[in-house]
Every structure is written in C-alpha cells, then in structure tokens.
C-alpha positions, 0 to 999 in steps of 0.5 A: 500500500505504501509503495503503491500510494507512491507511485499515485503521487508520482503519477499525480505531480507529473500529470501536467503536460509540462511537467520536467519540473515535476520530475527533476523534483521527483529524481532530486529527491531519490539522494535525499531519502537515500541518504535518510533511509541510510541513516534510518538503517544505522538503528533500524531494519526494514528501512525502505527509503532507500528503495523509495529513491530507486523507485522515484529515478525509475517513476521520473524515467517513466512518467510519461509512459503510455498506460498499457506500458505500466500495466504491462510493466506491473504485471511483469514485476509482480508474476515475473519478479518473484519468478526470477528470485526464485531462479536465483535462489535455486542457482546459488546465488541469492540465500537471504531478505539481505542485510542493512549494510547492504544498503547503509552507509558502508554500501556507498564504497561499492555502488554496484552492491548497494543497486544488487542489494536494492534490486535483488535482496532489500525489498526487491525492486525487481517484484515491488516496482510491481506495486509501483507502477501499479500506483502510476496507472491508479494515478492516471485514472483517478476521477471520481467517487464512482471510480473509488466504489468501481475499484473497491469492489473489482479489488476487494473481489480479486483479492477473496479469489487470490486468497482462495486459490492460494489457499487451496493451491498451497494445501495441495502443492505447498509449501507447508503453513508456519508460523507468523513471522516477520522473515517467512522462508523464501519461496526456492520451489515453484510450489512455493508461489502458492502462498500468500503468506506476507514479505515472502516473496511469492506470486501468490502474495504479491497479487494478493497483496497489490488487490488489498492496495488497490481495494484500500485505496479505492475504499478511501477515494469512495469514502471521502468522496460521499461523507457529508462535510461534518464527517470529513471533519472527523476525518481530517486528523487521519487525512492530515497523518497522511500528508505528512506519512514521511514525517510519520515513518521516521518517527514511527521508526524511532518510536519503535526502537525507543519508547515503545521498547519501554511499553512493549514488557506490559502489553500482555494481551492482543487487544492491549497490543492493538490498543497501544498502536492506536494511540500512538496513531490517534496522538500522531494524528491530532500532532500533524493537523496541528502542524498543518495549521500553520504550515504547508508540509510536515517537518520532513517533508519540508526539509526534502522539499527545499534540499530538492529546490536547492538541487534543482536551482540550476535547472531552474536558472538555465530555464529562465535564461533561455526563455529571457528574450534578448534584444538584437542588434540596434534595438533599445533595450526596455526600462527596467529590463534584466 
C-alpha cells in the first residue's frame, strides 16, 4: 500500500503536460531519502527509503509512459519478479531478505552492491516496482467517487479469489503453513508461489497483496468522496497523518526502537497490543493537523522539499535564461529590463 500510494503521487505531480519540473523534483529527491533511509538503517531494519529513491529515478524515467506500458510493466514485476528470485535462489546465488549494510552507509564504497542489494535482496525492486507502477496507472485514472466504489469492489473481489486459490493451491502443492513471522522462508520451489503468506516473496502474495492496495485505496477515494462535510471533519486528523506519512515513518521508526521498547514488557494481551498502536496513531494524528495549521508540509517533508529546490536551482536558472528574450542588434533595450 505504501509503495503503491507512491507511485499515485508520482503519477499525480507529473500529470501536467509540462511537467520536467515535476520530475527533476521527483529524481532530486531519490539522494535525499537515500541518504535518510541510510541513516534510518544505522538503528533500524526494514528501512525502505532507500528503495523509495530507486523507485522515484525509475517513476521520473517513466512518467510519461503510455498506460498499457505500466500495466504491462506491473504485471511483469509482480508474476515475473518473484519468478526470477526464485531462479536465483535455486542457482546459488541469492540465500537471504539481505542485510542493512547492504544498503547503509558502508554500501556507498561499492555502488554496484548497494543497486544488487536494492534490486535483488532489500525489498526487491525487481517484484515491488510491481506495486509501483501499479500506483502510476491508479494515478492516471483517478476521477471520481464512482471510480473509488468501481475499484473497491473489482479489488476487494480479486483479492477473496487470490486468497482462495492460494489457499487451496498451497494445501495441495505447498509449501507447508508456519508460523507468523516477520522473515517467512523464501519461496526456492515453484510450489512455493502458492502462498500468500506476507514479505515472502511469492506470486501468490504479491497479487494478493497489490488487490488489498488497490481495494484500500479505492475504499478511501469512495469514502471521502460521499461523507457529508461534518464527517470529513472527523476525518481530517487521519487525512492530515497522511500528508505528512514521511514525517510519520521516521518517527514511527524511532518510536519503535525507543519508547515503545519501554511499553512493549506490559502489553500482555492482543487487544492491549492493538490498543497501544492506536494511540500512538490517534496522538500522531491530532500532532500533524496541528502542524498543518500553520504550515504547508510536515517537518520532513519540508526539509526534502527545499534540499530538492536547492538541487534543482540550476535547472531552474538555465530555464529562465533561455526563455529571457534578448534584444538584437540596434534595438533599445526596455526600462527596467534584466
């Protein structure tokens, strides 16, 4: 859902017909939450900036790509990708989720092994571009609440038929069920594929998984779009979380290797676990419509939003130095004229 809601605000900044400005923004962030993601990594697991930044340089490169080329190139990523993984894994030559310092700081000395680790291991781009480009055709056709109630119900279908096939297909070819993990064995048989089983890498999840992003996502658009204006209202904490979600990951990030070591040893029951979650959502979110009162962007995202001024300001220049017309030979030059 998050990688697929990426690639919507690709899609949605780089609709304009004149949109190169748009997209040197987009490819002046990918440094930014590299380097974030990177300093995210020195504490943490799981950091996905760094894939993030390899996603907005493709998102940049393709955004003006016809919509059967996305749908072709999401179909290839989420069917082949993990096809191909497994060939790697079954040749030798993959054993692993991969490792933090495959895309940390360390990983800056050898590039080729920083774009393996993004590509191949540390969430695979050649399997999540999949929910990627995804989220840049959703992007293209976005237009209604009829479109949200449309896309809701063909998702939420599709994905009641992924679950059962994949179910059914895993109890009569495998894998074997195991128990809740957060690193689920990688799929190095075909029969593998199956599972829809969450990170694991398999077909059967990635399809699964891109119906419940869709289905989520048209939900919302459905929702927002007939909830009477005093609903919208109770809404809007939630709404304004989302406008500041990179602020949010980073601080979720900390959160979870910090304070919420302190709280976890008291949580001894599922509905105080949910209950915990939640209020650190629920205070997040009253924060950020706060911040949003008295300023455009979350506190992060206003820092990636000038470091990407900042590094496209030559362009900028260039632009508005080849569109200044100047004067020929022999004509006066107009008063107050730069």
């Amino acid at each position: 859902l998050f990688v697929l809601l990426a690639g919507v605000g690709v899609s949605l900044a780089t609709r304009s017909p004149t949109s190169a400005g748009s997209r040197a923004m987009i490819l002046a962030r990918a440094p930014l939450l590299l380097l974030l993601g990177m300093a995210l990594s020195t504490q943490a697991d799981g950091i996905i900036l760094q894939s993030f930044a390899l996603f907005f340089v493709v998102g940049a490169c393709t955004a003006r790509a016809p919509r059967r080329v996305l749908a072709g190139l999401s179909v290839v990523c989420l069917v082949g990708g993990p096809i191909f993984l497994t060939v790697l894994r079954r040749a030798g030559e993959l054993h692993s989720f991969g490792y933090r310092r495959d895309v940390g700081f360390a990983s800056l000395h050898d590039p080729p092994a920083l774009l393996r680790g993004l590509v191949l291991q540390y969430y695979p781009a050649v399997t999540w571009l999949g929910f990627f480009f995804l989220g840049m055709l959703l992007g293209r056709a976005v237009h209604s609440a009829d479109f949200g109630r449309r896309l809701f119900g063909w998702a939420a279908a599709g994905a009641a038929v992924i679950f059962t096939v994949g179910w059914a297909g895993a109890r009569a070819f495998g894998p074997t069920p195991q128990a809740f993990t957060l690193e689920p064995v990688l799929p190095y048989s075909w029969s593998g594929h199956w599972t829809t089983y969450g990170f694991s890498e398999a077909v059967g999840w990635a399809l699964s998984s891109a119906a419940v992003a869709l289905a989520v996502t048209g939900a919302c658009i459905w929702l927002t779009a007939v909830l009477r204006p005093s609903s919208t209202r109770v809404l809007s904490p939630l709404v304004c979380l989302g406008s500041v979600s990179l602020t949010f990951y980073v601080l979720h990030g900390i959160y979870l290797e910090t304070l919420w070591r302190s709280i976890l040893p008291h949580l001894t029951t599922e509905s105080l676990f949910v209950l915990a979650t939640l209020a650190f959502w629920l205070v997040f979110a009253v924060a950020a419509k706060r911040w949003l009162a008295h300023f455009s962007r979350g506190p992060i995202e206003t820092v990636l939003h000038y470091g990407a001024l900042a590094l496209t300001a030559p362009l900028r220049s260039e632009r508005v130095r080849i569109r200044s017309p100047l004067p020929t030979v022999g004509q006066p030059v107009e008063r107050g004229a730069r």
